[in-house]
CHARMM-style PDB file with segment names, atoms N, HN, CA, C and O in Angstrom:
ATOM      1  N   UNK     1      77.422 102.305 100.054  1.00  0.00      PROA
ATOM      2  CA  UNK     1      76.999 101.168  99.257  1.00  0.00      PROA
ATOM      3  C   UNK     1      75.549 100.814  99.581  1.00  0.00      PROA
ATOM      4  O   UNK     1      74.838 100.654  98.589  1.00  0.00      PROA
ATOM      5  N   UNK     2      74.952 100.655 100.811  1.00  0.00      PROA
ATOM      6  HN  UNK     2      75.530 100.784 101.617  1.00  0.00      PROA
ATOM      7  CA  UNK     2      73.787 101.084 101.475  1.00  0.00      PROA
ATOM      8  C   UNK     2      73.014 101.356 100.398  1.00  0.00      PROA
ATOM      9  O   UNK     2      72.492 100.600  99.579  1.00  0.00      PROA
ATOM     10  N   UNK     3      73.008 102.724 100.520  1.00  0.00      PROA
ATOM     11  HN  UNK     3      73.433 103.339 101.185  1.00  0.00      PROA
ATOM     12  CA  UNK     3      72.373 103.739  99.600  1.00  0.00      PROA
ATOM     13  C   UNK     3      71.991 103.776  98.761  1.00  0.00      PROA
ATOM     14  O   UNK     3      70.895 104.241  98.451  1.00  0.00      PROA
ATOM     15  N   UNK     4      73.253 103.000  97.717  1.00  0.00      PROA
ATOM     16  HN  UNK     4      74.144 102.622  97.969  1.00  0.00      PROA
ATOM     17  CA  UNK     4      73.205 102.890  96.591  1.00  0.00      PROA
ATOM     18  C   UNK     4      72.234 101.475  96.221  1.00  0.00      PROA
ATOM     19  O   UNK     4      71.402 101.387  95.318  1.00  0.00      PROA
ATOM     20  N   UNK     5      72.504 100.753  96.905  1.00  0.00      PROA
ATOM     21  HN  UNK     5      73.180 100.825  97.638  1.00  0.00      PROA
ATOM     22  CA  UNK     5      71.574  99.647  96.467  1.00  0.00      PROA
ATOM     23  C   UNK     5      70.053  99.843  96.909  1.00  0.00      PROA
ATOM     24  O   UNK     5      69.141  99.393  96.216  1.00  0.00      PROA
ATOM     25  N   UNK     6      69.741 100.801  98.548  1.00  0.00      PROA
ATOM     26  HN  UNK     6      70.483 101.166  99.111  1.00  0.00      PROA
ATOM     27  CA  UNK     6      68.359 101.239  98.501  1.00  0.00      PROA
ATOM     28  C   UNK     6      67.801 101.770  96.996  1.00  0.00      PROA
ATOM     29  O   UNK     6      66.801 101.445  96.356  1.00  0.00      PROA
ATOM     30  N   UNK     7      68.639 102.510  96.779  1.00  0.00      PROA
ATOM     31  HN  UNK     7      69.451 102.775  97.299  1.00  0.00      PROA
ATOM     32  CA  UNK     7      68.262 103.324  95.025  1.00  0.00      PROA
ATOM     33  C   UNK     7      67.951 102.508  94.116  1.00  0.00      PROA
ATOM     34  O   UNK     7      67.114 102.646  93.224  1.00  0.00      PROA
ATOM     35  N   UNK     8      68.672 101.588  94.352  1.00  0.00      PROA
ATOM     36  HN  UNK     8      69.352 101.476  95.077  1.00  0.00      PROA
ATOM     37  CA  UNK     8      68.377 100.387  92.655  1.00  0.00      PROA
ATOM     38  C   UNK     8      67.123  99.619  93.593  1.00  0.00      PROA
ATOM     39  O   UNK     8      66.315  98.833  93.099  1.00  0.00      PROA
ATOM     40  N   UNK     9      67.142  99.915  94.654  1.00  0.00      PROA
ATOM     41  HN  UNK     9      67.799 100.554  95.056  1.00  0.00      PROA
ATOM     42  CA  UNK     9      66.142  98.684  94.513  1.00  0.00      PROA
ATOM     43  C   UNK     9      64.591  99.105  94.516  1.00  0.00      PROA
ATOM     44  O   UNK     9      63.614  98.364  94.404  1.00  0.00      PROA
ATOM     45  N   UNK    10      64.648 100.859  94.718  1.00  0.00      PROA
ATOM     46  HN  UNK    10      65.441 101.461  94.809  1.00  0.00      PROA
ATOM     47  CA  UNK    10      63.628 101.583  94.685  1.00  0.00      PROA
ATOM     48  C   UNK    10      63.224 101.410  93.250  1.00  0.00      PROA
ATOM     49  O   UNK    10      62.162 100.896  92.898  1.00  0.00      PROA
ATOM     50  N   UNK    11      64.150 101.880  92.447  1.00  0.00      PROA
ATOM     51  HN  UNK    11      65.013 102.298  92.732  1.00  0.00      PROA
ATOM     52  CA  UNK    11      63.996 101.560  90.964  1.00  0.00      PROA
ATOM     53  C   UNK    11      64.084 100.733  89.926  1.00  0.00      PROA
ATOM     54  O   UNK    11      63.868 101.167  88.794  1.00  0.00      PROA
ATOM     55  N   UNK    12      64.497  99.083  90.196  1.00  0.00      PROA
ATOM     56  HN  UNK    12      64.672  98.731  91.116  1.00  0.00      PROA
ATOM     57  CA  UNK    12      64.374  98.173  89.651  1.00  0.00      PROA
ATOM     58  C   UNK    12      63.339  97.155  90.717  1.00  0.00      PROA
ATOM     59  O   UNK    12      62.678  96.360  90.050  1.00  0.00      PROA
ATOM     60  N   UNK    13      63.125  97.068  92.083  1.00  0.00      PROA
ATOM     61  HN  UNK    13      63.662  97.715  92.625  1.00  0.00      PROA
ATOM     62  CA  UNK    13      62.746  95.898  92.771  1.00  0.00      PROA
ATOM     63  C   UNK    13      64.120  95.257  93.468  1.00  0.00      PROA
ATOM     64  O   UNK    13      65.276  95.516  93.133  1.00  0.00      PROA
ATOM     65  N   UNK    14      63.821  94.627  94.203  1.00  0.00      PROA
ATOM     66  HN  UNK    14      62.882  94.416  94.475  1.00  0.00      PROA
ATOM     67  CA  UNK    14      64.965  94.089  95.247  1.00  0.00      PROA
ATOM     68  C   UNK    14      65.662  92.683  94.465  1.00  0.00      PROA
ATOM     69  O   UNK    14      66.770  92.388  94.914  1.00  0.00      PROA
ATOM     70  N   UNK    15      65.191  91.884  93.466  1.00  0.00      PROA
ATOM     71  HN  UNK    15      64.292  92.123  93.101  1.00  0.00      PROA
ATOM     72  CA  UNK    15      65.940  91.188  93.114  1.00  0.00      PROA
ATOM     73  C   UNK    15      66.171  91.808  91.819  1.00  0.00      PROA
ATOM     74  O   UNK    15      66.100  90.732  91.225  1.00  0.00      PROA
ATOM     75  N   UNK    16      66.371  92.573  90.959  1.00  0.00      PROA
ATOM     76  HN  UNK    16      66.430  93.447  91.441  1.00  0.00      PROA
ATOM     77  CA  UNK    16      67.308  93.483  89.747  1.00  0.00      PROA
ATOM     78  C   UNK    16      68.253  93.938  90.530  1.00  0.00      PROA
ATOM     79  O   UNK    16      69.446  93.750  90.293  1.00  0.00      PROA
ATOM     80  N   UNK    17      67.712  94.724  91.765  1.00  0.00      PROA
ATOM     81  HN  UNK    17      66.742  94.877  91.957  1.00  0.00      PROA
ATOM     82  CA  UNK    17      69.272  95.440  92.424  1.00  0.00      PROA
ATOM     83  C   UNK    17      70.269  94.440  92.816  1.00  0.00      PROA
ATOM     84  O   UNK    17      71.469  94.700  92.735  1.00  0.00      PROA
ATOM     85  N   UNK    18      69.803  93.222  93.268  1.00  0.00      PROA
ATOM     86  HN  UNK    18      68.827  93.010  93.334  1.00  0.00      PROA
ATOM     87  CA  UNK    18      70.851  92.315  93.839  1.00  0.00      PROA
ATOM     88  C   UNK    18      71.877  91.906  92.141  1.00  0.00      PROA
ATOM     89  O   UNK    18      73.100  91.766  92.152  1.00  0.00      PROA
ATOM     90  N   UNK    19      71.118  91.802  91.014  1.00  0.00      PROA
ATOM     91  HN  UNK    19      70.124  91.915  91.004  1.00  0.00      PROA
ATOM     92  CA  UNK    19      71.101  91.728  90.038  1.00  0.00      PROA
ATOM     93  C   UNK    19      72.661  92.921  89.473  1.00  0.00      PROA
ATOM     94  O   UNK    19      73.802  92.631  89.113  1.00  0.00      PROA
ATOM     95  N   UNK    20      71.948  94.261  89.646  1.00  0.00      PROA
ATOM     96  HN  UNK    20      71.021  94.496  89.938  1.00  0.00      PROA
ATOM     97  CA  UNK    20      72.974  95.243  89.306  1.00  0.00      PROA
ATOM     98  C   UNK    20      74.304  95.353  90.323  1.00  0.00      PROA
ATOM     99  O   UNK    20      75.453  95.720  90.078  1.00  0.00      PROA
ATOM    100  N   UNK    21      73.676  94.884  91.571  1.00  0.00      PROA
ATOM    101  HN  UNK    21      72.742  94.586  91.770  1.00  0.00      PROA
ATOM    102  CA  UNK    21      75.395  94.907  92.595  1.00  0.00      PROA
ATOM    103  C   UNK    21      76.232  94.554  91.841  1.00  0.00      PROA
ATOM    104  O   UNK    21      77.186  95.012  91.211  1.00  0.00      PROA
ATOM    105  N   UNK    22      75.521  93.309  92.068  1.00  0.00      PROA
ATOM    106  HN  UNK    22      74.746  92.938  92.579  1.00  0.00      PROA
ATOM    107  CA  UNK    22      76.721  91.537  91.934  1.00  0.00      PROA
ATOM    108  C   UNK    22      77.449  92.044  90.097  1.00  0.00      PROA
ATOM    109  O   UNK    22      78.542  91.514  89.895  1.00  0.00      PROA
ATOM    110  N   UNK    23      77.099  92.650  89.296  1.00  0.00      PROA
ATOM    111  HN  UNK    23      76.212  93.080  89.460  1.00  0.00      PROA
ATOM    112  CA  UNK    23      77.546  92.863  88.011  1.00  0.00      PROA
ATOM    113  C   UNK    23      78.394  94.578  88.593  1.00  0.00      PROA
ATOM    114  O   UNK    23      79.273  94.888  87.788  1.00  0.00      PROA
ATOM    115  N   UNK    24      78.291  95.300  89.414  1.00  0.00      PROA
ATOM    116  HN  UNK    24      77.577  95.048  90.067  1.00  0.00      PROA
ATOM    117  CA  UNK    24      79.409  95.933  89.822  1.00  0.00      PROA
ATOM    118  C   UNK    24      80.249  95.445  90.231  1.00  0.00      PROA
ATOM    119  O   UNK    24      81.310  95.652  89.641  1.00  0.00      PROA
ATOM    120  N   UNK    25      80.274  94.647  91.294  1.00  0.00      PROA
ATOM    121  HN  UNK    25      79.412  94.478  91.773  1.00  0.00      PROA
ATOM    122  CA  UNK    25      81.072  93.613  91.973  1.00  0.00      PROA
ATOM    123  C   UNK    25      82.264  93.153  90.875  1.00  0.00      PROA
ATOM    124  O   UNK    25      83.406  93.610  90.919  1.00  0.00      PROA
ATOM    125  N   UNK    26      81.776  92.118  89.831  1.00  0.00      PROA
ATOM    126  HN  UNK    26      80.849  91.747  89.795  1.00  0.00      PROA
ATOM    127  CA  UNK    26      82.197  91.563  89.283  1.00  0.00      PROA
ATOM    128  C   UNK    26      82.864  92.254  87.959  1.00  0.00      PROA
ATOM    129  O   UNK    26      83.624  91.584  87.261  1.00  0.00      PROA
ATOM    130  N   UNK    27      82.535  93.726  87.602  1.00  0.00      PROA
ATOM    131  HN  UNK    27      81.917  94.271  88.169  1.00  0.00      PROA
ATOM    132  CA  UNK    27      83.086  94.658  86.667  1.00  0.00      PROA
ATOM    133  C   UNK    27      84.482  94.971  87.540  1.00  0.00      PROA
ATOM    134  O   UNK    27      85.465  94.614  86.891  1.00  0.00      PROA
ATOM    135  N   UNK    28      84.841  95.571  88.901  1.00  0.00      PROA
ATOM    136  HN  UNK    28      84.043  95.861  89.428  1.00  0.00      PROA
ATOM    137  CA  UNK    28      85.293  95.859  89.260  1.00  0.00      PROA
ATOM    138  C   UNK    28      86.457  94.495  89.697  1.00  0.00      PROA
ATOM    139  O   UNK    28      87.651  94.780  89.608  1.00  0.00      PROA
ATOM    140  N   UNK    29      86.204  93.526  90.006  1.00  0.00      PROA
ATOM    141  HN  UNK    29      85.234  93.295  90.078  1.00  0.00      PROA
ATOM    142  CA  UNK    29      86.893  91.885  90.580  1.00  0.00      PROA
ATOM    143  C   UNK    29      87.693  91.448  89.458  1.00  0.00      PROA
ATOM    144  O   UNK    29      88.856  91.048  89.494  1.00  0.00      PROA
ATOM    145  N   UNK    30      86.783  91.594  88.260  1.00  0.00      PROA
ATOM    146  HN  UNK    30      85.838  91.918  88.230  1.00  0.00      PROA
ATOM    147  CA  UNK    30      87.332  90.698  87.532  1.00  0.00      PROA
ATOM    148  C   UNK    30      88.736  91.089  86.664  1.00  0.00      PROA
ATOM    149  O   UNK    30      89.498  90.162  86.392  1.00  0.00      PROA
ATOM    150  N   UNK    31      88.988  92.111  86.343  1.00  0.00      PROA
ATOM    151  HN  UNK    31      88.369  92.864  86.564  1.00  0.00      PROA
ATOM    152  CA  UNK    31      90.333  93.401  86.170  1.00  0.00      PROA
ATOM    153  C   UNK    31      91.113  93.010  87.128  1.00  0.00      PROA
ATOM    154  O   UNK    31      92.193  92.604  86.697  1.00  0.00      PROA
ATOM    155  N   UNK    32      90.972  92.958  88.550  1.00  0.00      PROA
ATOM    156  HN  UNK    32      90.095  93.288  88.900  1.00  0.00      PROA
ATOM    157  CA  UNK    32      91.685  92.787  89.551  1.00  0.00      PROA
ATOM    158  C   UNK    32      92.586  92.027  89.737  1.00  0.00      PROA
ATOM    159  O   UNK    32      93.778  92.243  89.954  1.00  0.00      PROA
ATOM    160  N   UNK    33      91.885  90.888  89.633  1.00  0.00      PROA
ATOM    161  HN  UNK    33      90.917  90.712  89.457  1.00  0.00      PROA
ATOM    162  CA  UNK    33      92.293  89.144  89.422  1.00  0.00      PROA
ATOM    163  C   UNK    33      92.796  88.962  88.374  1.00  0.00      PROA
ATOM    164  O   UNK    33      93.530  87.982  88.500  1.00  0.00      PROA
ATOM    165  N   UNK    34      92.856  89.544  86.846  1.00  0.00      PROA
ATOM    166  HN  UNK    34      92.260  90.340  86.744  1.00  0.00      PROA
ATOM    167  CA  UNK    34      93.548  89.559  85.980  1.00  0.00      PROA
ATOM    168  C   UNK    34      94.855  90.022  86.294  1.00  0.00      PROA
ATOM    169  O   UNK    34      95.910  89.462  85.996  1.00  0.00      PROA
ATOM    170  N   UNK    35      94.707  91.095  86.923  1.00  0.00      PROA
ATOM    171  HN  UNK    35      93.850  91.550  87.165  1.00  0.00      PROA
ATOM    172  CA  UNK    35      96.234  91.744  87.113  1.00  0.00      PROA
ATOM    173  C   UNK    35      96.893  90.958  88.033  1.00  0.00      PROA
ATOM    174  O   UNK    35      98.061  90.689  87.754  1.00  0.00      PROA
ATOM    175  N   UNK    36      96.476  90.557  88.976  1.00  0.00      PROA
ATOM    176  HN  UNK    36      95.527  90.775  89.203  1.00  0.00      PROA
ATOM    177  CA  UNK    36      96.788  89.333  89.980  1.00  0.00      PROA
ATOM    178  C   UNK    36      97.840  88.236  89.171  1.00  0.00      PROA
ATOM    179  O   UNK    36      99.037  88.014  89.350  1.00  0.00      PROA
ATOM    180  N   UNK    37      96.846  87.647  88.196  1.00  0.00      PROA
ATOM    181  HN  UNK    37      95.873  87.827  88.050  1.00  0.00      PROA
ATOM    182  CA  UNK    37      96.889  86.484  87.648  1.00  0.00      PROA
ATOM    183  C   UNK    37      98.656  86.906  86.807  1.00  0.00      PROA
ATOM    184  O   UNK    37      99.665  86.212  86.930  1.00  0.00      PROA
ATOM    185  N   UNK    38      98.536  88.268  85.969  1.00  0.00      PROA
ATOM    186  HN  UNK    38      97.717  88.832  85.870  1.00  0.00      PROA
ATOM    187  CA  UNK    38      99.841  88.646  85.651  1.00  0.00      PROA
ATOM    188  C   UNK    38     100.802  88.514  86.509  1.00  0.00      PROA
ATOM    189  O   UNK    38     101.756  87.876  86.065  1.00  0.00      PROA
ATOM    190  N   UNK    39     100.890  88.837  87.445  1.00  0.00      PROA
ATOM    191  HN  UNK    39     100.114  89.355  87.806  1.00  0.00      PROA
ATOM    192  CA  UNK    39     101.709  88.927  88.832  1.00  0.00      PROA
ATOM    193  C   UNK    39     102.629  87.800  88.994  1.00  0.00      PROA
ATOM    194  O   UNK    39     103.831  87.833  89.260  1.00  0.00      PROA
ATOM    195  N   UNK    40     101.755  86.656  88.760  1.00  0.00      PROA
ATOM    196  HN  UNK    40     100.779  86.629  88.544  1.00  0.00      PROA
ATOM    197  CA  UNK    40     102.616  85.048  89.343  1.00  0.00      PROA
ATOM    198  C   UNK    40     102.709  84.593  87.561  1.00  0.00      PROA
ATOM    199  O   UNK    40     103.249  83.511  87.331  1.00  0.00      PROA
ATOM    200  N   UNK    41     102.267  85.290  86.532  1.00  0.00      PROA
ATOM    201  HN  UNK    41     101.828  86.169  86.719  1.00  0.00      PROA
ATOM    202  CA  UNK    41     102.669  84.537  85.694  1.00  0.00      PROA
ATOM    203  C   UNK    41     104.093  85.498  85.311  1.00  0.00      PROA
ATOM    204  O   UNK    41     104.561  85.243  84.201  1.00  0.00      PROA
ATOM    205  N   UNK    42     104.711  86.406  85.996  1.00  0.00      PROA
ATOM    206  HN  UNK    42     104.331  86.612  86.898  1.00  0.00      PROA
ATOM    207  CA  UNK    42     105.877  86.714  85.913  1.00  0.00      PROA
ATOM    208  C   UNK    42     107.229  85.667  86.207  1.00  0.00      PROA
ATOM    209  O   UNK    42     108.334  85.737  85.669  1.00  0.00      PROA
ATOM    210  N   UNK    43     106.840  84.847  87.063  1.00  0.00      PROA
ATOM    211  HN  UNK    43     105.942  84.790  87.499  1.00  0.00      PROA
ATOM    212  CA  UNK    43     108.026  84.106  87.581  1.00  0.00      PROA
ATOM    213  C   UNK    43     108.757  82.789  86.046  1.00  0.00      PROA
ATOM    214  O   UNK    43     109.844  82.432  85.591  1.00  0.00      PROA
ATOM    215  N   UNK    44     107.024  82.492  85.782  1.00  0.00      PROA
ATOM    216  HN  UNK    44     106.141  82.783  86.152  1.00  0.00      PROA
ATOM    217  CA  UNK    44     107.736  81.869  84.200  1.00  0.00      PROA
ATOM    218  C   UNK    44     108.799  83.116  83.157  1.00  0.00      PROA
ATOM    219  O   UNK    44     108.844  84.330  82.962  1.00  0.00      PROA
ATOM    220  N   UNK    45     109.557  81.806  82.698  1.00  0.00      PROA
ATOM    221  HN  UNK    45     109.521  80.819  82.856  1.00  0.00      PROA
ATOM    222  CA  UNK    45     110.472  82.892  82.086  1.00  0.00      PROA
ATOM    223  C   UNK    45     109.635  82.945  80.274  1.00  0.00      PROA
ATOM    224  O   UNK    45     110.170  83.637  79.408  1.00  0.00      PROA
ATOM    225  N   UNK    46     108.710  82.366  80.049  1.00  0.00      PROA
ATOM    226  HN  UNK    46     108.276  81.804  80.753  1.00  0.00      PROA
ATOM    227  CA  UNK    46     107.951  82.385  78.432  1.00  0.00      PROA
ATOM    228  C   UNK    46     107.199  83.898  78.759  1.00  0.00      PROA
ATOM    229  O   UNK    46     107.196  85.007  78.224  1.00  0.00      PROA
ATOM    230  N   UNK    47     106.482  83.182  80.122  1.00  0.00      PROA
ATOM    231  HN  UNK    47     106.484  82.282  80.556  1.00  0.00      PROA
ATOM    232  CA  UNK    47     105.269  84.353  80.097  1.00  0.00      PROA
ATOM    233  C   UNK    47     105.751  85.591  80.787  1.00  0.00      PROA
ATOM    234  O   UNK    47     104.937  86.512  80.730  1.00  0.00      PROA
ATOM    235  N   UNK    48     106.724  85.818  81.344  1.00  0.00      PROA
ATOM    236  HN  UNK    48     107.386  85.070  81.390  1.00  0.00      PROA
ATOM    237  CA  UNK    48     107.480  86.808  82.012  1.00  0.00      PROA
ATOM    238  C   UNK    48     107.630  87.567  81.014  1.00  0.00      PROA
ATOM    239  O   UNK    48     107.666  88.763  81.304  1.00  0.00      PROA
ATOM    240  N   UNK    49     107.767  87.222  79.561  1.00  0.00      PROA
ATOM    241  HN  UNK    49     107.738  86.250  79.325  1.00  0.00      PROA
ATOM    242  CA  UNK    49     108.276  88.094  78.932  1.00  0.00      PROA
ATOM    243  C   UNK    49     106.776  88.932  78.523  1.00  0.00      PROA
ATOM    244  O   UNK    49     106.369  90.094  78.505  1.00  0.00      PROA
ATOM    245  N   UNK    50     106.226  87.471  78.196  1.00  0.00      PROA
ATOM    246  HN  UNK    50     106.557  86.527  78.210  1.00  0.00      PROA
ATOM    247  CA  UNK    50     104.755  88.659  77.932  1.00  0.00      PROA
ATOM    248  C   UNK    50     103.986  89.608  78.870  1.00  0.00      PROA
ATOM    249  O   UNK    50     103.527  90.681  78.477  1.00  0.00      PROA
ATOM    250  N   UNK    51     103.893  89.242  79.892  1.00  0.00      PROA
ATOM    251  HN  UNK    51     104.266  88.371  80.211  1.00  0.00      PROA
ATOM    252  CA  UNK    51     103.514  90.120  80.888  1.00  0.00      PROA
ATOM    253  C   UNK    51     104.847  91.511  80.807  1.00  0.00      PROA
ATOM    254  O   UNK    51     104.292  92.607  80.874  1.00  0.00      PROA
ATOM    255  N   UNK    52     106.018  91.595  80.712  1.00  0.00      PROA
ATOM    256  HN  UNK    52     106.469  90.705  80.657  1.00  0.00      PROA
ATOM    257  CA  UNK    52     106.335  92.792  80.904  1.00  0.00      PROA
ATOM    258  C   UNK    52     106.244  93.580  78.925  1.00  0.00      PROA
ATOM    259  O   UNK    52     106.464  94.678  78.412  1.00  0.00      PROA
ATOM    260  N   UNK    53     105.936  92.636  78.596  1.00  0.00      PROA
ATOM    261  HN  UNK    53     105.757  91.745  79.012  1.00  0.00      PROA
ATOM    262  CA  UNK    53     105.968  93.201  77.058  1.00  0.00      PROA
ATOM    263  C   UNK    53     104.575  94.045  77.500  1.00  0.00      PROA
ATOM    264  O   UNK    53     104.658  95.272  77.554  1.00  0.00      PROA
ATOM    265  N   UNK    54     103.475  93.477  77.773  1.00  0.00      PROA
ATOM    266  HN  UNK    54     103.407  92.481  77.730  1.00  0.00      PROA
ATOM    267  CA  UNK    54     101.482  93.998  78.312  1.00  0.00      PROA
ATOM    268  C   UNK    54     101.910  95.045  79.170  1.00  0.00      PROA
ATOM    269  O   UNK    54     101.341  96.093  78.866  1.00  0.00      PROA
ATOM    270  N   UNK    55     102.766  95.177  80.211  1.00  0.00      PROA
ATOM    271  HN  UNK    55     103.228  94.326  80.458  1.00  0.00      PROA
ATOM    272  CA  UNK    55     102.769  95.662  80.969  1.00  0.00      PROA
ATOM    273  C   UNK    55     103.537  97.665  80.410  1.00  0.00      PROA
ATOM    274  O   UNK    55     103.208  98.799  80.757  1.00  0.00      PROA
ATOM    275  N   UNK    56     104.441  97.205  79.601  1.00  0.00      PROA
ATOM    276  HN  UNK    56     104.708  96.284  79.319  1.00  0.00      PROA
ATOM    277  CA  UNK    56     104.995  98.121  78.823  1.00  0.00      PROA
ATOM    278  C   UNK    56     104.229  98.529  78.050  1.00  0.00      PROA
ATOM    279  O   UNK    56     104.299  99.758  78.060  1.00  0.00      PROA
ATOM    280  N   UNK    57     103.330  98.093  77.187  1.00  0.00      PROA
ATOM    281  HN  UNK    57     103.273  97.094  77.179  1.00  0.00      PROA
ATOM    282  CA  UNK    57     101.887  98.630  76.395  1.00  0.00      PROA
ATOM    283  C   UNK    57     101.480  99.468  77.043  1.00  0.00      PROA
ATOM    284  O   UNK    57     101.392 100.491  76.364  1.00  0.00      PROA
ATOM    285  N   UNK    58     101.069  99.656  78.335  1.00  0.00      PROA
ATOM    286  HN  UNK    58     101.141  98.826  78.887  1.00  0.00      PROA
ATOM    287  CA  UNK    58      99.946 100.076  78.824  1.00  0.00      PROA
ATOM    288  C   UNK    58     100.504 101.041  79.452  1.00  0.00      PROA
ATOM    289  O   UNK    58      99.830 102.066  79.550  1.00  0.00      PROA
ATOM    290  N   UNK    59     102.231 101.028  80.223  1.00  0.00      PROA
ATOM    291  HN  UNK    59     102.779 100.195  80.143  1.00  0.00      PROA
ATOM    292  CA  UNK    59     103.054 102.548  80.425  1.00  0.00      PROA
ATOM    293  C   UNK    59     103.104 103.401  78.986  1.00  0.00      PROA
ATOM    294  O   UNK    59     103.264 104.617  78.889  1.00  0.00      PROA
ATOM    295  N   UNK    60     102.941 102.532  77.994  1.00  0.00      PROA
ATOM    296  HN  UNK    60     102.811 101.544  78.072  1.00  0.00      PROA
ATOM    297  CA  UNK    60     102.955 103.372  76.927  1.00  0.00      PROA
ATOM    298  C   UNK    60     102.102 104.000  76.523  1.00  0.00      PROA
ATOM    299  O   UNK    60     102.421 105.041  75.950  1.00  0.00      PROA
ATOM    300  N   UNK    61     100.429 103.603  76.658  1.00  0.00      PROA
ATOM    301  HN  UNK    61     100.170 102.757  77.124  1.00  0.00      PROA
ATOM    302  CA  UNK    61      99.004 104.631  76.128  1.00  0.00      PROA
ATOM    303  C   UNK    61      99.223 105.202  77.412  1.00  0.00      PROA
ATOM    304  O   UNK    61      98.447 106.158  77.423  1.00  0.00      PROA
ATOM    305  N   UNK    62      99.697 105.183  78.272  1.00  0.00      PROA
ATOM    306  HN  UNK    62     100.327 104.407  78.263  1.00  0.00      PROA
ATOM    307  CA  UNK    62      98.849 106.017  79.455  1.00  0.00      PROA
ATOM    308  C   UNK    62      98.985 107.309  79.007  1.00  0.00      PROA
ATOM    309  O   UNK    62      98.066 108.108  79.188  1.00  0.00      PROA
ATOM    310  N   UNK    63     100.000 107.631  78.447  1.00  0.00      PROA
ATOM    311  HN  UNK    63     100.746 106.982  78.300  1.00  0.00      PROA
ATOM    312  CA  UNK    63      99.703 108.793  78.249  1.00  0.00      PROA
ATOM    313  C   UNK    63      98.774 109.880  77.293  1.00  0.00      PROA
ATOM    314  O   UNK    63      98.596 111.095  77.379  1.00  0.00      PROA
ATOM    315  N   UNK    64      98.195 108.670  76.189  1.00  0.00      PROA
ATOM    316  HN  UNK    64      98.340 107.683  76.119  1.00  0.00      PROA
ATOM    317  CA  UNK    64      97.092 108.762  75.576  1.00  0.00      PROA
ATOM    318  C   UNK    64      95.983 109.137  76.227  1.00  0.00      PROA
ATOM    319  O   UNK    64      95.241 110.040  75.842  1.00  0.00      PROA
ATOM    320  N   UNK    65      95.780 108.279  77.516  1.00  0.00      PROA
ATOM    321  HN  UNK    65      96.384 107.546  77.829  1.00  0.00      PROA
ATOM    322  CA  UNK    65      94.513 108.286  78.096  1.00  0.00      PROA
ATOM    323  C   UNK    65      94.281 109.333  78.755  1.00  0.00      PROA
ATOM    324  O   UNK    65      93.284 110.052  78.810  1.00  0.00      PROA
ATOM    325  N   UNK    66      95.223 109.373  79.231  1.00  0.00      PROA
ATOM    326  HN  UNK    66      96.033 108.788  79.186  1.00  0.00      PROA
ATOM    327  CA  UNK    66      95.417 110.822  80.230  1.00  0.00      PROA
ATOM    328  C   UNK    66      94.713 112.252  79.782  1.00  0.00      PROA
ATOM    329  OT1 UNK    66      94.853 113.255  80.482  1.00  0.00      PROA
TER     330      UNK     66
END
């Protein structure tokens, strides 16, 4: 990670790279915490259903994506 930010910062300046981290950071966090957020909205029985209905979507393209 080092490295990688020496690189951006060779090639943008030291505040763009802090710039490009923090928007990796947050590409990668914010998916995360969504799926999180699914997690505890399982225990409702409204949204339980939607989360395994989303959750079944997405066993279903995988194999698209693949």
């Amino acid at each position: 990670a080092t490295y990688t930010f020496r690189g951006l910062e060779f090639l943008f300046g030291a505040e763009e790279a802090a710039i490009h981290v923090s928007t990796l950071v947050m590409a990668i966090a914010l998916p995360l915490a969504w799926v999180n957020t699914l997690f505890y909205m399982q225990g409702s029985e409204k949204s339980g259903e939607l989360v395994r209905m989303i959750i079944g979507i997405i066993q279903g393209i995988k194999t698209f994506l693949a």
